[in-house]
MIZAVEX-993155 format. One record per residue (C-alpha): residue number from 1; residue in one letter; x, y, z. Coordinates in nm, 3 decimals. Example, Ala and Ser with C-alpha at 12.3 -4.5 7.8 and 13.67 -1.06 7.14 Angstrom:
> 1; A; 1.230; -0.450; 0.780;
> 2; S; 1.367; -0.106; 0.714;
//
This chain:
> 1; X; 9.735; 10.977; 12.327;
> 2; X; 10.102; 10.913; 12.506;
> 3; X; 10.076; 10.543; 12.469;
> 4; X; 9.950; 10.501; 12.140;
> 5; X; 10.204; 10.659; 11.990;
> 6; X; 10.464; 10.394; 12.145;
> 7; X; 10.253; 10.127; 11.914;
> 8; X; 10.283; 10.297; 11.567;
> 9; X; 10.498; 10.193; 11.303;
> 10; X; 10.802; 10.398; 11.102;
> 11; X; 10.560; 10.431; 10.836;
> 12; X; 10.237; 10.584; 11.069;
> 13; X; 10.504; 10.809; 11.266;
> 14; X; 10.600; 10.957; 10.903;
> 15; X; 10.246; 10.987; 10.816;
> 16; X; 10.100; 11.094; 11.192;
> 17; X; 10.408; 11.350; 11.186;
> 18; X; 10.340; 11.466; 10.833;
> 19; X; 9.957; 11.518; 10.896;
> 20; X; 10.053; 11.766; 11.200;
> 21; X; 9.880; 11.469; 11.459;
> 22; X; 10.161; 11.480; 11.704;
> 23; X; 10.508; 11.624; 11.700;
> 24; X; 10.848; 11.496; 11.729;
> 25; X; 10.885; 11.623; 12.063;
> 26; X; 10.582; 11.429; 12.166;
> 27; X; 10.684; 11.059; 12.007;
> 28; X; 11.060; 11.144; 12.172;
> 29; X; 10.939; 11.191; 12.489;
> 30; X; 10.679; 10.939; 12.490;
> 31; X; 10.970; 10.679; 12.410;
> 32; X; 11.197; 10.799; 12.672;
> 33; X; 10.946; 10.726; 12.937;
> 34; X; 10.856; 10.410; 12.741;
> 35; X; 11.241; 10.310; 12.765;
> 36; X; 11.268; 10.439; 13.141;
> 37; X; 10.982; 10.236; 13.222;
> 38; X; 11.169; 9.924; 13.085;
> 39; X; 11.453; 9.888; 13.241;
> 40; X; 11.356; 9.548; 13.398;
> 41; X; 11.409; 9.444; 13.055;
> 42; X; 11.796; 9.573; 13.025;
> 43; X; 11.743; 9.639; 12.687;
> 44; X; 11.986; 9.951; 12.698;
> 45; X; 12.344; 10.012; 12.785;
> 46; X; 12.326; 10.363; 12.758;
> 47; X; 12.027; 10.588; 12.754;
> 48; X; 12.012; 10.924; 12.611;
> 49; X; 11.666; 11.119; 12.679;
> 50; X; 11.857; 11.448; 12.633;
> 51; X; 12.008; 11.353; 12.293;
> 52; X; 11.647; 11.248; 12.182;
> 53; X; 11.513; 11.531; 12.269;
> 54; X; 11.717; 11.803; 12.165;
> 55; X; 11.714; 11.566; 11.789;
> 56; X; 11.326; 11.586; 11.790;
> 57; X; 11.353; 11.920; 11.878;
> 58; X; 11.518; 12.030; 11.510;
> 59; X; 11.321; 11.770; 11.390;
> 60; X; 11.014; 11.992; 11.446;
> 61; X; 11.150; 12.312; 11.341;
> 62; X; 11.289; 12.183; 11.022;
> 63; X; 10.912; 12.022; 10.978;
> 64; X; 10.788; 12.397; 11.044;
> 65; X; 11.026; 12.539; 10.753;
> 66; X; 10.885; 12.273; 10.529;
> 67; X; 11.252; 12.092; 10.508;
> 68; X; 11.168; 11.741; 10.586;
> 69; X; 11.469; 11.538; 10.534;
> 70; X; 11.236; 11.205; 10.460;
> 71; X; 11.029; 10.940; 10.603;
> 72; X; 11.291; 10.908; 10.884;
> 73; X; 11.280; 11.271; 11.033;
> 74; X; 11.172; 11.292; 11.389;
> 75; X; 11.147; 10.906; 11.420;
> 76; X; 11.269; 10.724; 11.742;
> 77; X; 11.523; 10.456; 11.728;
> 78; X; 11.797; 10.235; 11.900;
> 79; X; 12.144; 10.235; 11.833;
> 80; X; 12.287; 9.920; 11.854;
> 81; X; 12.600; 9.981; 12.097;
> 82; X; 12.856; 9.827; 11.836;
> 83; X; 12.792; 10.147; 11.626;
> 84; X; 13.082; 10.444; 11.708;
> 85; X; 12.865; 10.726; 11.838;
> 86; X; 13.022; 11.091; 11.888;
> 87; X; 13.025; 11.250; 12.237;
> 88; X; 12.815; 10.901; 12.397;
> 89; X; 12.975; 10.643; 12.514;
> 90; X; 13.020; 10.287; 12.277;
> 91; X; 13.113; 9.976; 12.442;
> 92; X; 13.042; 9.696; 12.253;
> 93; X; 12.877; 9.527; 12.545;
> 94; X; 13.232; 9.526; 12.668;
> 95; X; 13.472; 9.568; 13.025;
> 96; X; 13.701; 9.652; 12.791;
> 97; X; 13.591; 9.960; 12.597;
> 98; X; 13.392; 10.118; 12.960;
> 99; X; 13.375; 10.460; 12.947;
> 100; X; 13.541; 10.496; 12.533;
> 101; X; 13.357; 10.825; 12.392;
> 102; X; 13.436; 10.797; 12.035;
> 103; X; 13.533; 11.135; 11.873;
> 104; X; 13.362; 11.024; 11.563;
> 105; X; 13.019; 10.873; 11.413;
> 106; X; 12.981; 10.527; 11.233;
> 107; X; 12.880; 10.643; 10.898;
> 108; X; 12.538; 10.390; 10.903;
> 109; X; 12.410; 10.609; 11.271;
> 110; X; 12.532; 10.930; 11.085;
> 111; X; 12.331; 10.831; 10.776;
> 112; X; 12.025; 10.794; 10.985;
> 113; X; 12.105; 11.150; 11.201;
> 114; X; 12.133; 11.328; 10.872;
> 115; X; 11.798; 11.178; 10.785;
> 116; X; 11.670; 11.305; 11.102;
> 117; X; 11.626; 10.956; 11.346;
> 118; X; 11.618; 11.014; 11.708;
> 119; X; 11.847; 10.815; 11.889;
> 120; X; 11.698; 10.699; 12.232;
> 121; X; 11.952; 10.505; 12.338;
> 122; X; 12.259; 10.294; 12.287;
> 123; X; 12.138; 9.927; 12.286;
> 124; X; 12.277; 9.590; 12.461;
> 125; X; 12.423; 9.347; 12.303;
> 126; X; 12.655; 9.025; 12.328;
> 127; X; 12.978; 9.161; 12.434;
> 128; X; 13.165; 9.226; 12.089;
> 129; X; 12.857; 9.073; 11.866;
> 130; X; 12.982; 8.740; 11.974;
> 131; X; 12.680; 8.553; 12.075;
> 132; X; 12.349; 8.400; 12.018;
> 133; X; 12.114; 8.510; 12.362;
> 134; X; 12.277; 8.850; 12.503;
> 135; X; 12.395; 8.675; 12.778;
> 136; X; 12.730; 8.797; 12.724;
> 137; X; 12.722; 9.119; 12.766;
> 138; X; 12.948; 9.286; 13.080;
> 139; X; 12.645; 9.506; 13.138;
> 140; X; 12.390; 9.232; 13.213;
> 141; X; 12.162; 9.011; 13.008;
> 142; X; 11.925; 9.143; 12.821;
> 143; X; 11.515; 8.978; 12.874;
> 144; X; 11.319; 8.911; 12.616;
> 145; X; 10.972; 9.103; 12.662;
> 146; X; 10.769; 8.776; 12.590;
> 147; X; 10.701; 8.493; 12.812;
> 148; X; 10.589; 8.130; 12.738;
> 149; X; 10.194; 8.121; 12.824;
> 150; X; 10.272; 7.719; 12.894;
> 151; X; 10.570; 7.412; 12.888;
> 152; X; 10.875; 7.406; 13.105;
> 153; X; 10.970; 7.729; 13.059;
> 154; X; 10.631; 7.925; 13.107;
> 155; X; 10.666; 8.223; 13.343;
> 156; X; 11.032; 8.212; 13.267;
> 157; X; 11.290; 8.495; 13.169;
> 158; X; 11.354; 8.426; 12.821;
> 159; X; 11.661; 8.530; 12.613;
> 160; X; 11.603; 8.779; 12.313;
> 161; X; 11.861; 8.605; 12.085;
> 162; X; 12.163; 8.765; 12.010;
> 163; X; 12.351; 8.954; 11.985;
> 164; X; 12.165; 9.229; 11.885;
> 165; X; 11.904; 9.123; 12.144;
> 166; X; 11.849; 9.459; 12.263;
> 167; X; 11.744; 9.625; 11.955;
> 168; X; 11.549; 9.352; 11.891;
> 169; X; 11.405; 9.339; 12.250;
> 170; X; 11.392; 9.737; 12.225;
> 171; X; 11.158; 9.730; 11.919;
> 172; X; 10.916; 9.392; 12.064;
> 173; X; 10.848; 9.598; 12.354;
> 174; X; 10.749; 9.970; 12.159;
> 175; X; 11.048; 10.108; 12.321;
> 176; X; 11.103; 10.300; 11.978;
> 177; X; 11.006; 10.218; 11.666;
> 178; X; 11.270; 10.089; 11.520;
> 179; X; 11.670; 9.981; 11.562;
> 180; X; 12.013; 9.902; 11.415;
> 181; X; 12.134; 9.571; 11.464;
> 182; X; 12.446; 9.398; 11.284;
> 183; X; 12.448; 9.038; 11.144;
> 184; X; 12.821; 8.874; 11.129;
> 185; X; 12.597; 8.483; 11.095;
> 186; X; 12.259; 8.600; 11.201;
> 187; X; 12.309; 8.840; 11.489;
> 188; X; 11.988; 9.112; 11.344;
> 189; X; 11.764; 8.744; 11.217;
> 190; X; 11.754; 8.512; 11.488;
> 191; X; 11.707; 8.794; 11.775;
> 192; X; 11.407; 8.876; 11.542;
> 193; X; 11.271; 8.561; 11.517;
> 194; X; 11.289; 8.527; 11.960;
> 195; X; 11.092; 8.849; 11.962;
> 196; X; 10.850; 8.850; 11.705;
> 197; X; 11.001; 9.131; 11.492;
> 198; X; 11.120; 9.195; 11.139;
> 199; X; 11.510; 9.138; 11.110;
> 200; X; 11.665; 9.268; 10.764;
> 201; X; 12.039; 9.174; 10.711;
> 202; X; 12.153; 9.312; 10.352;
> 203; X; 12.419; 9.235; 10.138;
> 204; X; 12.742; 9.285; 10.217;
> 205; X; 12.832; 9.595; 10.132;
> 206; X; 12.497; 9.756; 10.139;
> 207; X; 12.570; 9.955; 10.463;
> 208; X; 12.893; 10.079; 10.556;
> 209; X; 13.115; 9.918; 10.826;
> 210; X; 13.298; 10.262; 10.888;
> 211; X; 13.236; 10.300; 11.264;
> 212; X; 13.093; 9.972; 11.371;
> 213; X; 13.308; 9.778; 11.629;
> 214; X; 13.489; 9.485; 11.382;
> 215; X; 13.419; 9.143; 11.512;
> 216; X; 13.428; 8.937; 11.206;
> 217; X; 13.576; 9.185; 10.876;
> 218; X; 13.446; 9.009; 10.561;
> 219; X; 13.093; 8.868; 10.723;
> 220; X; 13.027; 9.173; 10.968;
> 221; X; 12.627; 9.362; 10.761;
> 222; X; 12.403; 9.637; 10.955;
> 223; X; 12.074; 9.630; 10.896;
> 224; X; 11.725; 9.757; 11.046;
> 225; X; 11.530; 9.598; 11.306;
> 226; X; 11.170; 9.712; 11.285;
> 227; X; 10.814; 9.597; 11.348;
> 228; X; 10.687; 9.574; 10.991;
> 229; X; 10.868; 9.462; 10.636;
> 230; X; 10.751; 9.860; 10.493;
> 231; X; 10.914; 9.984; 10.811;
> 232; X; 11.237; 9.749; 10.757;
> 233; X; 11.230; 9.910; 10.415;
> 234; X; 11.256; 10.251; 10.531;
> 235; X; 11.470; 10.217; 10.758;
> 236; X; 11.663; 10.058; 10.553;
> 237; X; 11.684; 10.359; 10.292;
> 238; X; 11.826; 10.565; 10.530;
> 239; X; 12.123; 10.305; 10.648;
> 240; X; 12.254; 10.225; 10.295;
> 241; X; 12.507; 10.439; 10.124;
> 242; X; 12.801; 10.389; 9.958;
> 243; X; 13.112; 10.502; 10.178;
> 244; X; 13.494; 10.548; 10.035;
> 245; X; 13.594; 10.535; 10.388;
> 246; X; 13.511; 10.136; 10.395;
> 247; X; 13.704; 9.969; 10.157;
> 248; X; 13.453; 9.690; 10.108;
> 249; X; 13.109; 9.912; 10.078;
> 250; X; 12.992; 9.856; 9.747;
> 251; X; 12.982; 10.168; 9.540;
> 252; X; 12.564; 10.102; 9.398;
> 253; X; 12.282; 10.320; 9.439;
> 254; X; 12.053; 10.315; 9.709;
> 255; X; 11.698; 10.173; 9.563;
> 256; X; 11.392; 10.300; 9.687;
> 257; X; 11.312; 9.985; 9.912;
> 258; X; 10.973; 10.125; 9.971;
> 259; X; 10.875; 10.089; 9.652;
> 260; X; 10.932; 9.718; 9.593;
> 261; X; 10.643; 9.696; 9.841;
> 262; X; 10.254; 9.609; 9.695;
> 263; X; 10.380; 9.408; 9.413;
> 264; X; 10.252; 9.087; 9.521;
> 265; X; 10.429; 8.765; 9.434;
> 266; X; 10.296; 8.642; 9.150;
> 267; X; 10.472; 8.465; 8.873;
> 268; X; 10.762; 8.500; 9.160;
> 269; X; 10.981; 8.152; 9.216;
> 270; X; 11.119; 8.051; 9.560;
> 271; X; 11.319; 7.813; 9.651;
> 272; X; 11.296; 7.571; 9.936;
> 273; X; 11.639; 7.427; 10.036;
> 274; X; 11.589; 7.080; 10.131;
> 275; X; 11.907; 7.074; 10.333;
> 276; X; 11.803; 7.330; 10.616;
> 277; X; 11.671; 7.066; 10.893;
> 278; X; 11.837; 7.006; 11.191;
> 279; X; 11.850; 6.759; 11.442;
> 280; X; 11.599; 6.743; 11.694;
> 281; X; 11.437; 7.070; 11.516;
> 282; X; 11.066; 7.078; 11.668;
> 283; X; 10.799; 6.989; 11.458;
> 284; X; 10.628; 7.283; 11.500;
> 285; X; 10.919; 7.503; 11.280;
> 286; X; 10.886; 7.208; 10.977;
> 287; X; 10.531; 7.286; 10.950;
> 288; X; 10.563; 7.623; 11.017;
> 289; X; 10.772; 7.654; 10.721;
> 290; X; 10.564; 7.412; 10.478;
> 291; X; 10.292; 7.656; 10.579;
> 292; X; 10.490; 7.935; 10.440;
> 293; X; 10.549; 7.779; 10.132;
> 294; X; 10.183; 7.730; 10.106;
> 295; X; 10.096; 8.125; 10.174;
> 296; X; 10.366; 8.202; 9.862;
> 297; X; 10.206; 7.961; 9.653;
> 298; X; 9.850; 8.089; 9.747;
> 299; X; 9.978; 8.461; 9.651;
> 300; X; 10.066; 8.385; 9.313;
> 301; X; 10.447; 8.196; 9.330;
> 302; X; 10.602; 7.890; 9.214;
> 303; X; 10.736; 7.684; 9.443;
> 304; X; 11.086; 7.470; 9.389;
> 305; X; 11.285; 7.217; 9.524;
> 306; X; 11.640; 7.368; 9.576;
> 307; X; 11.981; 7.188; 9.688;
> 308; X; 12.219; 7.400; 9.870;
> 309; X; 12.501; 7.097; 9.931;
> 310; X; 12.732; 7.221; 10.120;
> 311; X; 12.511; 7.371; 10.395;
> 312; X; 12.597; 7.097; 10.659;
> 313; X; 12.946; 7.305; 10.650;
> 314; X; 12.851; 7.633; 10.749;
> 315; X; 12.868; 7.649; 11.098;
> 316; X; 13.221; 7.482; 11.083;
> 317; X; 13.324; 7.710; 10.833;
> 318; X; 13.188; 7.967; 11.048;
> 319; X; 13.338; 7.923; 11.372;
> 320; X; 13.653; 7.925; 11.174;
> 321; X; 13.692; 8.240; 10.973;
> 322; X; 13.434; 8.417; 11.209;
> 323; X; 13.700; 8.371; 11.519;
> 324; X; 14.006; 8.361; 11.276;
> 325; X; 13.941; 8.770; 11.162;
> 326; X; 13.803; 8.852; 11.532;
> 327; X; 14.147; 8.737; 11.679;
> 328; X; 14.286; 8.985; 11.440;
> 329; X; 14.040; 9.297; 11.492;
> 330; X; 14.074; 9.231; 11.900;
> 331; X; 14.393; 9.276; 11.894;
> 332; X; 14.393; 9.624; 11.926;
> 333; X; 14.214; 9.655; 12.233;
> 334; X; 14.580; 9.617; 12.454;
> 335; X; 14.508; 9.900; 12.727;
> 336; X; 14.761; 10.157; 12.536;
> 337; X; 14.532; 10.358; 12.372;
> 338; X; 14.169; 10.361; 12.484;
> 339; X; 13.949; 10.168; 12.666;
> 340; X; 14.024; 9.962; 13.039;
> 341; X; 14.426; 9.940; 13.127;
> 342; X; 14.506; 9.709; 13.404;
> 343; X; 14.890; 9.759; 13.454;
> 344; X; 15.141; 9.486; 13.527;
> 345; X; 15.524; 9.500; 13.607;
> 346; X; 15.571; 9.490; 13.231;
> 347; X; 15.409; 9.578; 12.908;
> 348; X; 15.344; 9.204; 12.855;
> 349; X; 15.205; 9.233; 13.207;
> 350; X; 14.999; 9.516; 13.102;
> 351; X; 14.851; 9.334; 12.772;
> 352; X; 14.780; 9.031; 12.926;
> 353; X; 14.632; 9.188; 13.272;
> 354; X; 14.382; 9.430; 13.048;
> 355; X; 14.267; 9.136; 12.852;
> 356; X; 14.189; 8.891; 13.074;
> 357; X; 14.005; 9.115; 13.297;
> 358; X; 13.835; 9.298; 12.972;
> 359; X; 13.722; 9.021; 12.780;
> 360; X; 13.465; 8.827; 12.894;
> 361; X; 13.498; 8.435; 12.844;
> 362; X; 13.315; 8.382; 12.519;
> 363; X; 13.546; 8.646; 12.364;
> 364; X; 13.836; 8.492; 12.493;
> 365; X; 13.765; 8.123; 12.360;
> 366; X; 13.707; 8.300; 12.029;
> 367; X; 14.045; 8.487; 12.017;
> 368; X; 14.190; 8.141; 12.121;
> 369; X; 14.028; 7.970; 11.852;
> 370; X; 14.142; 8.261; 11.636;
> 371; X; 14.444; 8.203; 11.667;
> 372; X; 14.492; 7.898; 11.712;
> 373; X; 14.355; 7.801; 11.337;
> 374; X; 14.582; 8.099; 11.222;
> 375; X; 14.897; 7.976; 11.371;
> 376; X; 15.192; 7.807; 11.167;
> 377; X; 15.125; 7.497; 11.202;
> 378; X; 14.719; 7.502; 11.150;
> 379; X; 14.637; 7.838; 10.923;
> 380; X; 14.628; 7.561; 10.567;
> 381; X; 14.428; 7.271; 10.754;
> 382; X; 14.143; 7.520; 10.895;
> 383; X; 14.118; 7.861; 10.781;
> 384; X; 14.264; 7.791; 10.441;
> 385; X; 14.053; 7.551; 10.404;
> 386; X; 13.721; 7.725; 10.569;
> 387; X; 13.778; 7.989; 10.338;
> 388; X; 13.735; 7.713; 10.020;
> 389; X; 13.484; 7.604; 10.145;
> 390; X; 13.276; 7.912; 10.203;
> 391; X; 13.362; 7.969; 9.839;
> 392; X; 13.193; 7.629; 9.764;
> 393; X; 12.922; 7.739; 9.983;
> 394; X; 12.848; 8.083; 9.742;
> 395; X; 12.860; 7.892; 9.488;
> 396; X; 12.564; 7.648; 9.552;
> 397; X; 12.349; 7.997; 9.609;
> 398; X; 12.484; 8.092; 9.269;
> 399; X; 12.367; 7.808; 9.101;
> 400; X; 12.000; 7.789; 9.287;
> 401; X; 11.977; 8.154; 9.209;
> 402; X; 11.963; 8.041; 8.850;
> 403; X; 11.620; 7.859; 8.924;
> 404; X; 11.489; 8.064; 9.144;
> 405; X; 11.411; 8.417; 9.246;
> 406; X; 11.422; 8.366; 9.648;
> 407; X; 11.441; 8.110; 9.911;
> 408; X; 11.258; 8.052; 10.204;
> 409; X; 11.396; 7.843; 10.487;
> 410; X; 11.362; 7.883; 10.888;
> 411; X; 11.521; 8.198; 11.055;
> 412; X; 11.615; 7.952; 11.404;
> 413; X; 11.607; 7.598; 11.497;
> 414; X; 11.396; 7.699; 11.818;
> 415; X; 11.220; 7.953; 11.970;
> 416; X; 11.331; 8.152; 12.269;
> 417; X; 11.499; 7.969; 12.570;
> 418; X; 11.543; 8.017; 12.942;
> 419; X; 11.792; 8.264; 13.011;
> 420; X; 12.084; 7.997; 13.179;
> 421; X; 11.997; 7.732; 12.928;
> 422; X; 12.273; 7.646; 12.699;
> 423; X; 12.487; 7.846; 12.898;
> 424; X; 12.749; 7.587; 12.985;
> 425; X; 12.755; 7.409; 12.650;
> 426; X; 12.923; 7.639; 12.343;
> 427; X; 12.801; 7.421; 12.078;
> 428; X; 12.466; 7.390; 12.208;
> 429; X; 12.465; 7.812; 12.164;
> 430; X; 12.647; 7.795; 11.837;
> 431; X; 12.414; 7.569; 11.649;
> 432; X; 12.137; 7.910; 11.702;
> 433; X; 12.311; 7.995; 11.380;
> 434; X; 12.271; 7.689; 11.170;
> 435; X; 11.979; 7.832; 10.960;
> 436; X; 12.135; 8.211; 10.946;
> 437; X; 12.502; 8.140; 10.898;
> 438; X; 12.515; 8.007; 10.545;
> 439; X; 12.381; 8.355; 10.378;
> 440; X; 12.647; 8.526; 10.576;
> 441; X; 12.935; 8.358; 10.468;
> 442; X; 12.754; 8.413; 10.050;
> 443; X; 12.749; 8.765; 10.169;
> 444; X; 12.346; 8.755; 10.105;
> 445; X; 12.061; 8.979; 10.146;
> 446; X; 11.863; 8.794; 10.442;
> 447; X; 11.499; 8.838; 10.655;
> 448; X; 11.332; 8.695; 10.896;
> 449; X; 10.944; 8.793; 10.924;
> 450; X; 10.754; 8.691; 11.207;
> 451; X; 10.527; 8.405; 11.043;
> 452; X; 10.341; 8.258; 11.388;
> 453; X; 10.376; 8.082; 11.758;
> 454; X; 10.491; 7.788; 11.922;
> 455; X; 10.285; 7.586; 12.105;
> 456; X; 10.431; 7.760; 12.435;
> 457; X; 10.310; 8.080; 12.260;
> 458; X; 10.613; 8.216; 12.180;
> 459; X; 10.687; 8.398; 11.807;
> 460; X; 10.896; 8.168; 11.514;
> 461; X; 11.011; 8.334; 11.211;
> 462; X; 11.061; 8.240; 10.878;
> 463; X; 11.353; 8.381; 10.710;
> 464; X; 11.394; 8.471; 10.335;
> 465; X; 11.731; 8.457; 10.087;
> 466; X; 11.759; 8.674; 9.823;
> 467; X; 12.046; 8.726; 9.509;
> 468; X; 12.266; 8.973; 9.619;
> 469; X; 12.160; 9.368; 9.618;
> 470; X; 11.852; 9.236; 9.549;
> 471; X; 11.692; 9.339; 9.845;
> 472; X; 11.353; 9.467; 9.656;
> 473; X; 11.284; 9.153; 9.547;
> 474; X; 11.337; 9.018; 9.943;
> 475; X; 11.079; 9.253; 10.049;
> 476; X; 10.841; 9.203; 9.808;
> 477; X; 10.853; 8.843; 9.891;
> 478; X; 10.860; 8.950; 10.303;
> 479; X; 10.529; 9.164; 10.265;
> 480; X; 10.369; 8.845; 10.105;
> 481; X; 10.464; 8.601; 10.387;
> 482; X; 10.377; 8.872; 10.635;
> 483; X; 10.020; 8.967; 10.482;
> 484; X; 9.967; 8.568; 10.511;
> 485; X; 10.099; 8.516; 10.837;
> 486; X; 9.903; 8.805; 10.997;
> 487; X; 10.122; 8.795; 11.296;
> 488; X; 10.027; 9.070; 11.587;
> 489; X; 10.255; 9.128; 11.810;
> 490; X; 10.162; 9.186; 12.149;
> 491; X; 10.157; 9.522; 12.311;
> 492; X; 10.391; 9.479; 12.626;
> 493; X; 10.387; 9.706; 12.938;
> 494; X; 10.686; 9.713; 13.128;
> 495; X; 10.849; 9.388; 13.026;
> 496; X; 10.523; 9.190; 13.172;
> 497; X; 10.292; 9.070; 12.940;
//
């Protein structure tokens, strides 16, 4: 039985766990071995077989007193390590915070403990969510468990996107059955769409920030990581919450995702923005995506011509006001209160010793760019400016919104690469986003469902847009394209294929 438990989804663990067909105990300690058996794949910073355990545990006995606390209770999952977690250690895949035991839980992992989740582990990530292929993390890259069956990378160590590449490489490979991730401009979609996985980012404001390591304040969403839409649903249910303790969490009730689901499509309109193609985009992802219009329309939607005009400006925008507000929230790590201290001669020795041995390099060009557009001379030219034009860029979602219901539009402009590709060329890195950042910056529900394989073999996902907290209607829509894609995902053993 051990192994086939690894290879359910949220929804059979609820339903297996329900029926009396295994316990909690059982699926905990079949994913710690699963996860210990995996560590070729670096998918964790921190692994906690004892916390899982002891969780399961009370899962059981509160199953035996008939108080379930939902669909949640006794299910495994991965904590992304950006999220504050009390008594374990949270690093933000950085030098800088090694060893920082938070006295307190982020509100979205509490949410999911008072629903009963198991945590198996703290997962790796970009350091400080700034990245595109966990490459950048100070504990090691993380692989992604798939390999390309042919072209110039077959055989190859492949990235798992970023930078919540270990959740997302955690849930490919059944190391639990489901994760947090956290999209700033497409940090939980692309990393789903390199590993074959269902990547949910909701609206801003949908989950609570309280807790979760700032990296960019107005863009930074959590959202689930699971193997199914219905699973991404549920999971989902348990994040969301409104929170006084974050300022921006929006104070709405918490829909019953799950039940958006068997609705079908039809009579449904989505939207296909003509402006998301990039240069040099393969072939494969243009018909990938005109085949995904075609499933819609062959379950019952209309299907519409949408201009989004101001697209070609998101990633600029982006790599503006994303770096602009991390320059800000970074400057707290200065060795005085928590985290690495490197001392100097003099407290300006100290500050500037701890960071530049802390920060990795990609954290430190985006706290130079930071500041740099927020300085005297530049904050009206760039950020100023970036933040008119993200306004412009809501606005062309508004007005598409008024035509149709959702959009549909690639999740990445590739699939996985070679881990060392693109490593020496920023831009190269940054333009992962150009598909994912635009929805960020509108502060818009986003998924990206697993929809089929490049020629290489390796998965592509499609990603969906929907009005903001209108998440049912993005997983009705997300059940559809995934019924029609009828993607399987591999079972992997051990990182190998």
């Amino acid at each position: 039985m051990g192994n086939n438990l690894t290879n359910l989804t949220i929804a059979e663990a609820r339903d297996g766990l329900t029926g009396g067909d295994f316990s909690a105990v059982e699926l905990a300690e079949v994913h710690n071995k699963a996860v210990a058996d995996a560590r070729d794949l670096n998918a964790f910073v921190t692994e906690t077989p004892d916390v899982a355990l002891s969780a399961a545990k009370a899962s059981d006995a509160r199953r035996a007193a008939g108080d379930v606390r939902g669909p949640m209770d006794g299910v495994p999952v991965a904590i992304k390590d950006l999220f504050c977690t009390e008594g374990i250690q949270s690093t933000a895949g950085s030098h800088i915070l090694e060893g920082f035991v938070p006295e307190y839980e982020s509100t979205v992992s509490q949410n999911l403990k008072d629903a009963g989740a198991v945590m198996v582990g703290k997962s790796n990530m970009d350091e400080f969510a700034m990245g595109s292929a966990t490459v950048s993390s100070y504990y090691g890259n993380t692989i992604n468990p798939w390999k390309a069956a042919t072209g110039e990378n077959a055989g190859k160590d492949l990235v798992p996107g970023g930078s919540s590449g270990g959740s997302a490489s955690a849930v490919a490979a059944r190391l639990c059955l489901g994760a947090t991730g956290t999209d700033t401009g497409g940090s939980i979609r692309q990393p789903a769409s390199f590993t074959g996985i269902v990547g949910m980012k909701p609206t801003y404001g949908r989950c609570s920030r309280w807790g979760i390591v700032a990296f960019a304040s107005s863009l930074d969403q959590a959202g689930p990581m699971t193997r199914t839409v219905r699973d991404a649903a549920i999971m989902l249910g348990a994040m969301a919450g409104h929170d006084l303790r974050d300022s921006t969490s929006a104070p709405v009730e918490t829909p019953d995702f799950e039940s958006s689901l068997g609705q079908g499509v039809k009579g449904l309109r989505v939207g296909i923005p003509k402006e998301y193609t990039a240069d040099g985009m393969p072939q494969e992802i243009t018909d990938l995506w005109a085949k995904g219009a075609e499933w819609l329309k062959a379950a019952g939607a209309e299907i519409i011509d949408v201009s989004l005009p101001h697209t070609k400006y998101a990633l600029p925008t982006y790599y503006i006001v994303a770096p602009a507000e991390a320059s800000a929230n970074l400057a707290r790590y200065d060795g005085v209160r928590f985290g690495l201290r490197v001392d100097g001669e003099s407290l300006d020795d100290m500050y500037m010793n701890t960071r530049g041995e802390g920060f990795g390099e990609e954290v430190q060009r985006r706290v130079l760019i930071g500041t740099y557009v927020l300085s005297a001379g530049y904050y009206d030219a760039y950020y100023v400016k970036a933040q008119k034009v993200r306004t412009r860029i809501a606005g062309d979602f508004n007005a598409a919104f008024e035509d149709v219901d959702v959009m549909l539009a690639p999740t990445a402009p590739s699939p996985a690469f070679a881990i060392g590709e693109k490593m020496d060329d920023p831009v190269a890195m940054y333009l992962n986003d150009v598909f994912t950042v635009p929805a960020s910056l509108a502060g818009l529900p986003a998924m990206s469902v697993p929809a089929g394989l490049s020629a290489d073999g390796l998965p592509l996902g499609l990603q969906l847009i929907a009005r903001p907290f209108d998440e049912l209607t993005l997983f009705r829509a997300g059940e559809a394209l995934e019924q029609a894609a009828g993607f399987d995902l591999p079972i992997f053993s051990g990182g190998e294929d």
